[in-house]
C-alpha positions as CSV (number, residue, x, y, z in Angstrom):
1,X,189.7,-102.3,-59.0
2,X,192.0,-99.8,-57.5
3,X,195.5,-97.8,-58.3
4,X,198.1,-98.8,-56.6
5,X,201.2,-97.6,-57.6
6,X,203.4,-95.7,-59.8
7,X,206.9,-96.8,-60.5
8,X,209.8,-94.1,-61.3
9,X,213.1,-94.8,-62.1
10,X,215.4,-93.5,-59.9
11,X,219.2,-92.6,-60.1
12,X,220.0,-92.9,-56.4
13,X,218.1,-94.5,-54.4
14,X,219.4,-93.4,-50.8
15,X,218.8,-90.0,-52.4
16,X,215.5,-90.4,-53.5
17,X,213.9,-92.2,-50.2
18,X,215.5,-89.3,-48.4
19,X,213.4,-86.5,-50.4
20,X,209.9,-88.7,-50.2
21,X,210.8,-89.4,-46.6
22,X,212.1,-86.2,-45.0
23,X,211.5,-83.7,-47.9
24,X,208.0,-84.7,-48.9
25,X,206.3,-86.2,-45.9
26,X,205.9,-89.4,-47.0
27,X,207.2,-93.3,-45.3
28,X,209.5,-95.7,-46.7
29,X,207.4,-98.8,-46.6
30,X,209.1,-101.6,-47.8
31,X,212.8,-101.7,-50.0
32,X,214.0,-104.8,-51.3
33,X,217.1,-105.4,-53.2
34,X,217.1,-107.8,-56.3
35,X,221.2,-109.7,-56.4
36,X,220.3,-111.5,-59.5
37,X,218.9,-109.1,-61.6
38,X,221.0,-106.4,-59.9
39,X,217.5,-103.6,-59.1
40,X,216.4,-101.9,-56.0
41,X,212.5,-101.5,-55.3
42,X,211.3,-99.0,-52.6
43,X,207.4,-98.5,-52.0
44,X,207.0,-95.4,-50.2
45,X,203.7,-93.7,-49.3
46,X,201.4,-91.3,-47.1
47,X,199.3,-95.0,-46.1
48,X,199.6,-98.1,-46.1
49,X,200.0,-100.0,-49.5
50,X,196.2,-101.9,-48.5
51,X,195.1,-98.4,-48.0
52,X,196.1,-95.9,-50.7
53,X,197.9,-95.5,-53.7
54,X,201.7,-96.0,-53.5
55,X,205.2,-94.7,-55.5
56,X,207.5,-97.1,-56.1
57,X,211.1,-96.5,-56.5
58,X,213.2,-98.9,-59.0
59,X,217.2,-98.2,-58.8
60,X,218.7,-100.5,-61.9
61,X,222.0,-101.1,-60.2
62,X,224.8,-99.2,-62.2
63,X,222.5,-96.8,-63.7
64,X,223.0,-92.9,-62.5
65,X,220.1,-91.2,-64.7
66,X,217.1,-91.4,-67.1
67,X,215.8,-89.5,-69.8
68,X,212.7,-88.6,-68.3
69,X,211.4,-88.3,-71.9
70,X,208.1,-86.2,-73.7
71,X,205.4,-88.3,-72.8
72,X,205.5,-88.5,-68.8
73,X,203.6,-85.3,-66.9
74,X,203.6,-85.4,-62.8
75,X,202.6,-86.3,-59.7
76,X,200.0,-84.8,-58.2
77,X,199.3,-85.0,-54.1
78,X,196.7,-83.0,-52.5
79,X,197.2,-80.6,-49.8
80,X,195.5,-78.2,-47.2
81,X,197.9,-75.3,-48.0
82,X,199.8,-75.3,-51.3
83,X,201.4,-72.3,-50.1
84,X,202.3,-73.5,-46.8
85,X,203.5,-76.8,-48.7
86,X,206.1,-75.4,-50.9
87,X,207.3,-73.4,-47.6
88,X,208.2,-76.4,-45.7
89,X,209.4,-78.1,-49.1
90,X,211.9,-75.6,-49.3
91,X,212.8,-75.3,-45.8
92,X,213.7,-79.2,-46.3
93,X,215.6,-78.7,-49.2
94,X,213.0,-79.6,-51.8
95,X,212.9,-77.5,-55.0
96,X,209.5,-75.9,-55.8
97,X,209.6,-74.8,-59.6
98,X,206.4,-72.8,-59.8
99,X,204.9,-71.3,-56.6
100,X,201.5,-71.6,-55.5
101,X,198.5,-69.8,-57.2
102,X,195.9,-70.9,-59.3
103,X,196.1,-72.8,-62.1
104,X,195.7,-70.8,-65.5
105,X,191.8,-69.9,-66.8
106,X,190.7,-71.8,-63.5
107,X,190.4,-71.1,-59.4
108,X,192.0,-74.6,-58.4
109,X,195.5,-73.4,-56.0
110,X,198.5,-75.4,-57.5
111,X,202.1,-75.6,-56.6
112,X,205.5,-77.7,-58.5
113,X,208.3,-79.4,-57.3
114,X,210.9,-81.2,-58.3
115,X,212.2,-84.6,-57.1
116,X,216.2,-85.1,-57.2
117,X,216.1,-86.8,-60.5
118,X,213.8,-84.4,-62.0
119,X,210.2,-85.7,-61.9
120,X,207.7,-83.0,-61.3
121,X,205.2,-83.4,-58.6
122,X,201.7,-81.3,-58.5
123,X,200.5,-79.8,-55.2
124,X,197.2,-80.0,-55.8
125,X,195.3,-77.7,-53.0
126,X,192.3,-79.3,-51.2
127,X,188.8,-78.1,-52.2
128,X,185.7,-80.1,-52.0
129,X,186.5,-82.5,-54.5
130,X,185.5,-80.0,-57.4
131,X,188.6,-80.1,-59.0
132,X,189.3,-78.0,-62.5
133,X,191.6,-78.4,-65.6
C-alpha cells in the first residue's frame, strides 16, 4: 500500500494551480472538468502520480469558499533550505505565516505558508530522516 493523494477543496481553481505551479514548485499533472456533476479535479505534484504522493484539487462549480473547519492541520513538504524556501515563496507571491526556525522544545527547522484559500502548508527542512514532534 501507498499514499497517494490528498484532496482540498478549492475556491478558484485557475488561482490555485497557479500558486502550486509557479508559487510552490510543483506541476499540474492532469485537470479534468466534470459537465454533469458540475466539479473540476486537478492532480498536481513534485513526481509523477506512479511515483509519489499527489494533491488533488476539487473546484465544485459555483462554490467561491470553504470553511476549512477545526479538525484539518497542514501540509507538510520537505525541503533543503526552509529559510531559502520561504524566500522564494515570497518572492513569488506566496504568503509565509511563521518564518523558519525550529520547531518549539525540538531542533527540526520548520517554516508556514499559506495557500490562496487558506490551507496551511509545513516546510519541513531535510535532516536525515530523524524527524521530531
Amino acid at each position: 500500500m501507498r499514499l497517494l493523494h490528498t484532496m482540498l477543496r478549492v475556491g478558484d481553481m485557475d488561482r490555485s494551480i497557479r500558486f502550486y505551479t509557479q508559487v510552490m514548485g510543483m506541476k499540474l499533472l492532469r485537470k479534468h472538468d466534470n459537465e454533469e456533476y458540475r466539479y473540476t479535479l486537478a492532480f498536481i505534484g513534485y513526481q509523477d502520480e506512479n511515483e509519489g504522493t499527489v494533491l488533488e484539487l476539487t473546484y465544485n462549480w459555483g462554490v467561491s469558499e470553504y470553511e476549512l473547519g477545526s479538525a484539518y492541520g497542514h501540509i507538510a513538504i520537505e525541503v533543503d533550505d526552509a529559510a531559502a524556501a520561504c524566500e522564494t515563496i515570497r518572492q513569488n507571491g506566496g504568503k509565509v505565516v511563521r518564518e523558519a526556525g525550529p520547531v518549539k522544545g525540538g531542533t527540526t527547522v520548520i517554516a508556514f505558508v499559506e495557500d490562496p484559500d487558506g490551507y496551511k502548508i509545513e516546510l519541513i527542512e531535510k535532516r536525515a530522516y530523524n524527524y521530531e514532534l
